[in-house]
C-alpha positions as CSV (number, residue, x, y, z in Angstrom):
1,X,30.7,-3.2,27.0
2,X,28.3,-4.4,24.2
3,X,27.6,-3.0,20.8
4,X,27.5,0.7,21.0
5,X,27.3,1.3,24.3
6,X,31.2,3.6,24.6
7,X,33.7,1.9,26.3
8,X,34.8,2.9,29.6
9,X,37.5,6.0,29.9
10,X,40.6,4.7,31.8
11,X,41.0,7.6,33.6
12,X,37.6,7.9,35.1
13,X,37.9,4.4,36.3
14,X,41.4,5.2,38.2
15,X,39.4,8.1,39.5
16,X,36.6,6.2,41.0
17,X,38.7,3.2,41.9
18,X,41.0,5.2,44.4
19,X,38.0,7.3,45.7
20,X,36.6,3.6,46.8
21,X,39.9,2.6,48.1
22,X,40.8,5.4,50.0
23,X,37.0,5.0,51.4
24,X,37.4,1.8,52.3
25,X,40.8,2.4,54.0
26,X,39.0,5.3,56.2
27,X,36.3,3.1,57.2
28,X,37.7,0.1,57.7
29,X,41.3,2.0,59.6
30,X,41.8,2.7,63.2
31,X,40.8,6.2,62.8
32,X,37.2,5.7,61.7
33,X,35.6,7.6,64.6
34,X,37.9,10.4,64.3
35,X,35.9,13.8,62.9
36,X,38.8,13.8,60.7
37,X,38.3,10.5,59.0
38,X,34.5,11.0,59.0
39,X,35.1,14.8,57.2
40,X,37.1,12.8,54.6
41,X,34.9,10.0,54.5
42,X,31.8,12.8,53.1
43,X,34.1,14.4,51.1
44,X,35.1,11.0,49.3
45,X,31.0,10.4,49.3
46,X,30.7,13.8,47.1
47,X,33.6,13.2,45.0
48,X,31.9,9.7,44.1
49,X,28.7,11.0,43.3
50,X,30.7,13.5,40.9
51,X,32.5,10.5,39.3
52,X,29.5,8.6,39.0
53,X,27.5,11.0,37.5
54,X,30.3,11.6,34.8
55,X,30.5,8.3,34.3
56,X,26.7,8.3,33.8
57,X,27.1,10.7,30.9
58,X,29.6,8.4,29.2
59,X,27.1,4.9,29.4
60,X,24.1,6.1,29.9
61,X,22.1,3.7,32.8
62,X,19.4,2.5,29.9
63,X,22.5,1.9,27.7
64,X,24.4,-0.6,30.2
65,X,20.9,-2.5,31.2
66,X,20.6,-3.2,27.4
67,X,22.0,-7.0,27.4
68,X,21.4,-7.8,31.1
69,X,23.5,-11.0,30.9
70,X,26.5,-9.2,30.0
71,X,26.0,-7.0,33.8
72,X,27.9,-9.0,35.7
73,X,30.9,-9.5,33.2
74,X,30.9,-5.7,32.4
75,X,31.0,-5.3,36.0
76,X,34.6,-7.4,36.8
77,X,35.8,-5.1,33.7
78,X,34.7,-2.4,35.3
79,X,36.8,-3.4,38.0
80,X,39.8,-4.7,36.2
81,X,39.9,-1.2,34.4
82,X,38.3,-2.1,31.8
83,X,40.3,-4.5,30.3
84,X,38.7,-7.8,28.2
């Protein structure tokens, strides 16, 4: 990230990163129409929005729109776990 905008905490990242996975693996597996996969698959939903939001609290939305060329950079970091 730019400037002052706070970097990204590792951990949070980890968090939301294997809340995507494990999304992704449940929709895209052969168990997607299963109520079990689909219970799992809202659960995951909520946990994300949680995440998010606390991520949200760390960079602020108006803080990371600051220097929109650096978006989609900061995004692939965001990705890569923050790294450079």
């Amino acid at each position: 990230m730019h400037g002052d905008v706070p970097h990204l905490p590792p951990e949070l990242v980890n968090l939301i990163k294997a809340a995507l996975l494990e999304r992704q693996a449940l929709l895209t597996g052969p168990d997607v129409a299963t109520p079990s996969a689909q219970a799992r698959v809202v659960a995951l939903d909520a946990r994300l929005e949680a995440l998010l939001d606390q991520l949200r609290r760390v960079v602020p939305p108006e803080a990371a729109l600051q220097d929109d060329a650096s978006a989609p950079g900061d995004f692939n970091r965001f990705l890569d776990g923050g790294a450079a």
